[in-house]
N, C-alpha and C positions, 0 to 999 in steps of 0.2 A: 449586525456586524459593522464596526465605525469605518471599516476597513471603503463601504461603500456607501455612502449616505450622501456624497456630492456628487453634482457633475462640474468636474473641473475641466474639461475640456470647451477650450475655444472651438467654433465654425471648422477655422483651417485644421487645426489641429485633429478635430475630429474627421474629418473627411479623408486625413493622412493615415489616422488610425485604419479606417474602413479598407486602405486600400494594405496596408499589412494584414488586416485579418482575412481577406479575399484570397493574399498568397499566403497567409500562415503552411498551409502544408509545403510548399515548395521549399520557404525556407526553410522548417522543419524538417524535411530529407536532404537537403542543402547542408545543413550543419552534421546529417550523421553523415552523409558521405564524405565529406571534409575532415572528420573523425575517423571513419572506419578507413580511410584510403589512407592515412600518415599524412595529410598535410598540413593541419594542425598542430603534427607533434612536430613536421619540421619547422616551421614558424615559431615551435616555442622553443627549440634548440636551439635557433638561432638568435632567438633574444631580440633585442631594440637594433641590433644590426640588421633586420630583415633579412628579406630573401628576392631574387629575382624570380620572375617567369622561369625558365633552365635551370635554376637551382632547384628550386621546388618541385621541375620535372624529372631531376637527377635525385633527388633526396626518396622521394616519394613513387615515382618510375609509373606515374599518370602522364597520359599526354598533352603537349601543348594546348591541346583545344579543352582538355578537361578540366586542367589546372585555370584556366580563364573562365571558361563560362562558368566553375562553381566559384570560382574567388570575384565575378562580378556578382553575382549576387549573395556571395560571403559579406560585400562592401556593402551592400544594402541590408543586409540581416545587423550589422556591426560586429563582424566575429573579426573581421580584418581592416587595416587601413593602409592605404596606398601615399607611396613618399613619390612624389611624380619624379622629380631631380633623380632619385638615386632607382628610378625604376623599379623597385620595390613595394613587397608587400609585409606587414608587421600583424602581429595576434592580437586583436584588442585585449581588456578584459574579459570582456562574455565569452571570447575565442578560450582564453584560458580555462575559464570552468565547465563549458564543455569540452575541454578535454581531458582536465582532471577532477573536477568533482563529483563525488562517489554517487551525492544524491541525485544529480543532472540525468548521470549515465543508468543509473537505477529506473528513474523515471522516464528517460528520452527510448531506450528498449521496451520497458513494459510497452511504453503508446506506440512503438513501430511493431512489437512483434506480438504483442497482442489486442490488442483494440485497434490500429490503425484502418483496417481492411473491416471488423465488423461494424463500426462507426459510421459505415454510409448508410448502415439502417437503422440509424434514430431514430428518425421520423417514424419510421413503421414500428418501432419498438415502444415510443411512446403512444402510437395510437391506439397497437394490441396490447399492449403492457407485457410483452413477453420479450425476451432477450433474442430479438432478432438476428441480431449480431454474431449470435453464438453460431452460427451453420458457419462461417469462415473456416471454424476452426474444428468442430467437430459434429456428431448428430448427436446432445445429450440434450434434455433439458432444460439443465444448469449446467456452469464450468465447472463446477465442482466434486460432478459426480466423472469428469474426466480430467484432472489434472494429475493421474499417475501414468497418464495418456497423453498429455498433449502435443501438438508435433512440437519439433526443435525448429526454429531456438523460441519458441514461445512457452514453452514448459521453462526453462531456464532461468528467462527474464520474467517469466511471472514469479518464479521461488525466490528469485532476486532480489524483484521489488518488494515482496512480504518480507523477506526479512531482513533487508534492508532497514526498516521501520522499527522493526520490533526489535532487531538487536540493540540497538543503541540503547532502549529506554530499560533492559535486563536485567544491569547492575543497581540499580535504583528502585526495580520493583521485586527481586530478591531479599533487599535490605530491607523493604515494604513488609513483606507476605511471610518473614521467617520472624518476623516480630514477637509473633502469637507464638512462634515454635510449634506450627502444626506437624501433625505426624503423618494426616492422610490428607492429598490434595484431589478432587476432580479436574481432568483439564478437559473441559467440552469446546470439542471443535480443536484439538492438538493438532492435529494435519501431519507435519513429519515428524511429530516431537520432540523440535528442539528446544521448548520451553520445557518441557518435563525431563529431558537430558541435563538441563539449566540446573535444574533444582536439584537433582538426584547430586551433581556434582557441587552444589552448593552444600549439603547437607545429608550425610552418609544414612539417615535413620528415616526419611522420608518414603513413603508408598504414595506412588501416583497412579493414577487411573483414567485412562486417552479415551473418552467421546466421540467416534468420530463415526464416516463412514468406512464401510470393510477397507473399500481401497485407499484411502487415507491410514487406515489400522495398517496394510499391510507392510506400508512405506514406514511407518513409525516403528512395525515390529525390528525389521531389517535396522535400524537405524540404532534404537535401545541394543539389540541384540552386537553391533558392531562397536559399540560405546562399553559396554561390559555394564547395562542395567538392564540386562533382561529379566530379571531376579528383582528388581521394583518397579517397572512399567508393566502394567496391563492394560488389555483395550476391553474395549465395551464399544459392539458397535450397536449405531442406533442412528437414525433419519433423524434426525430432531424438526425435521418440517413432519412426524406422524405426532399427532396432539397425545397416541396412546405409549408412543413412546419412554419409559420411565427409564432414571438415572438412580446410580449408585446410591446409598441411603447413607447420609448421619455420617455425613465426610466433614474433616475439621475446615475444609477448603474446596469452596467450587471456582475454578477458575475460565474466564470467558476474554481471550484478549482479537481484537480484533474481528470479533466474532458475531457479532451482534447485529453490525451495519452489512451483514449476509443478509437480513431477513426483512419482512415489511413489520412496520408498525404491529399488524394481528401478530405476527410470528413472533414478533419478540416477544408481545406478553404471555402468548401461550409456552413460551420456554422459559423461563424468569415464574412464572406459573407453577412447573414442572421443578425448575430449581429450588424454589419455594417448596413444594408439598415433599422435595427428597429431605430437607435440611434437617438440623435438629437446633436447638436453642441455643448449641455453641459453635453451630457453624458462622458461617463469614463465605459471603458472597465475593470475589472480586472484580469489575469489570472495565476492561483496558479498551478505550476507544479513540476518535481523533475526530474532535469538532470543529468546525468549519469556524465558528463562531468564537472560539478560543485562542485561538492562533495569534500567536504575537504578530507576527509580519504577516504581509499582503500574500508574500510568495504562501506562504504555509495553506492561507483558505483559498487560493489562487487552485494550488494544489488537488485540495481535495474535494472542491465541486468540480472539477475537472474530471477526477477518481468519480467520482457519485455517477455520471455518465457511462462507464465501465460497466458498472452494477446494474444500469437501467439496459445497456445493449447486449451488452454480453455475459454477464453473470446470471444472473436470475428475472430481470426485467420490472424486480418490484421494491430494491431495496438500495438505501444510498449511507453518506457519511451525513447524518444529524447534526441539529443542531441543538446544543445541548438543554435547553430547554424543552422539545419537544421530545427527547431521550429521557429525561427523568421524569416525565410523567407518565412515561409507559412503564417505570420502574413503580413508580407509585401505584400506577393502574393495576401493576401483578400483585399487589399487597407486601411490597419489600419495603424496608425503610434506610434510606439512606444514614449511614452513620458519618462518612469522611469524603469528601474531594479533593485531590490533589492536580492541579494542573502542569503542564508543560516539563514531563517527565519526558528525556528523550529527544525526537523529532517533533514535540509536542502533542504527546500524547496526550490524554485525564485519565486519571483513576477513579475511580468511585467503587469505593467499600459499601456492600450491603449488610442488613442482619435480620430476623425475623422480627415484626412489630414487636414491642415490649407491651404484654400482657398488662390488663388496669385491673387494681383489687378492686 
């Protein structure tokens, strides 16, 4: 990743940094409480005109001590700046995009209302290799086998963050995957079905068929069923962490978005294995992921090794966002052959189209 290959930080500079990352959490609930209280949005109503101390406690209806102590360390986060003459406080930039950018508040939730609290046990999660983290939130496993459970608002912001992501890159991997005009799609690992709701309304002649677990099938059913495709969504449930697990046969389309960087290294190949041994000679593999390694900007891989830690505490304890090089050779390793990569679909997503090796006379 070119993103990290120096160190550019000076002595001072670095010791400045050390002491931001020491309060990172402070100012990180600093800025959502500044958000979730209105003080932000009254600083950004009020424009380059700022606002006083009283004003922002009249706008907002925090009190004098409140409005201070988070706007003294709003001043050291840079969400705000202070005009000494006119007694006032103004919204930086950074102030503005937390408080309107869709992907900020996507992400700034999932890490408060789902990883914040199991996060303190990394360490142990890295040591056992298990998703220590996950007792925060519930007794499963994995998240996965409880998120038609999870309490609120962490159930909300986890749906949020997902498809947050995946909606953006939709219109662009429908125009993808309807190329071929397939008639039957797999979607392994659909969770509520809004990719296969996608499609059905893309394309009035499509049969899709949802992979998932029951309680993930159940939420997909309700969801098809309230969409008027209950008549082309079907499920199939199936653990896909069971190796004897088999999927639908001789589908013109197996689809995996997001799904993958669920499992470790062994899991993916023994599923991509499994997807291999269902296919037929005209199927077409799809697989939508997000490589750390790919990412146009720093924020994007910033992002999702950030995310990979999610997966190590609280998800599953053994599975993160790849880099794409060590991803396609576990593609390789199941016997699939890469036919197409498309990068930076979306939020910057990749695609990567598979096919069955081509036979040698």
């Amino acid at each position: 990743m070119e993103f990290y290959t120096k160190d550019n930080l000076k002595a001072v500079e670095a010791i400045e940094q050390a002491q931001r990352l020491a309060f990172a959490p402070v100012a990180f609930q600093t800025a959502r409480s500044l958000r979730d209280l209105g003080i932000l949005e009254a600083l950004d109503e009020a424009g380059e005109v700022g606002l006083t101390t009283d004003a922002i406690c009249l706008a907002s209806g925090v009190s004098d001590y409140g409005v201070k102590v988070l706007l003294d360390m709003g001043l050291s986060a840079g969400l705000v700046t202070w005009c000494e003459t006119e007694q006032s406080y103004e919204l930086t930039r950074l102030g503005y995009f937390i408080q309107h950018d869709g992907m900020t508040r996507a992400n700034m939730d999932f890490t408060a209302d789902v990883c914040y609290s199991g996060l303190q046990h990394l360490t142990e999660a890295i040591t056992e290799g298990t998703p220590a983290g996950l007792k925060e939130l519930g007794s499963w496993d994995t998240i996965y086998e409880g998120l038609s459970t999870l309490p609120e608002p962490a159930k909300q912001s986890w749906f949020n963050f997902d498809h947050f992501y995946s909606d953006k890159a939709f219109p662009k991997l429908l125009e993808i995957v309807f190329g071929d005009s397939p008639s039957t799609i797999v979607d392994i690992g659909g969770n509520t079905g809004k990719w296969a709701m996608k499609c059905c309304e893309h394309n009035a002649d499509v049969s899709m068929t949802i992979v998932d677990l029951p309680q993930q099938l159940a939420m997909a059913k309700v969801n098809a069923e309230r969409a008027g495709y209950a008549d082309r969504i079907n499920g199939v449930a199936c653990n896909m962490l069971d190796p004897k697990g088999e999927l639908p046969a001789n589908a013109n389309v197996y689809w995996m978005s997001q799904f993958l960087d669920c499992f470790s290294p062994k899991e993916i190949v023994s599923i991509l294995t499994r997807v291999k041994a269902a296919m037929s000679e005209h199927s077409s593999v799809y697989i939508l992921e997000l490589f750390p390694d790919r990412q146009s900007h720093e924020a994007g891989a910033h992002s999702l090794n950030a995310t990979s830690l999610y997966f190590t505490c609280l998800a599953n304890g053994n599975s993160r966002f790849y880099r794409a090089k060590d991803f396609i050779e576990l593609i390789a390793e199941a016997g699939l052959e890469i036919e197409q990569e498309i990068d930076n679909i979306g939020w910057g997503h990749s695609l990567i189209k598979c096919r069955l090796p081509k036979v040698s006379n």
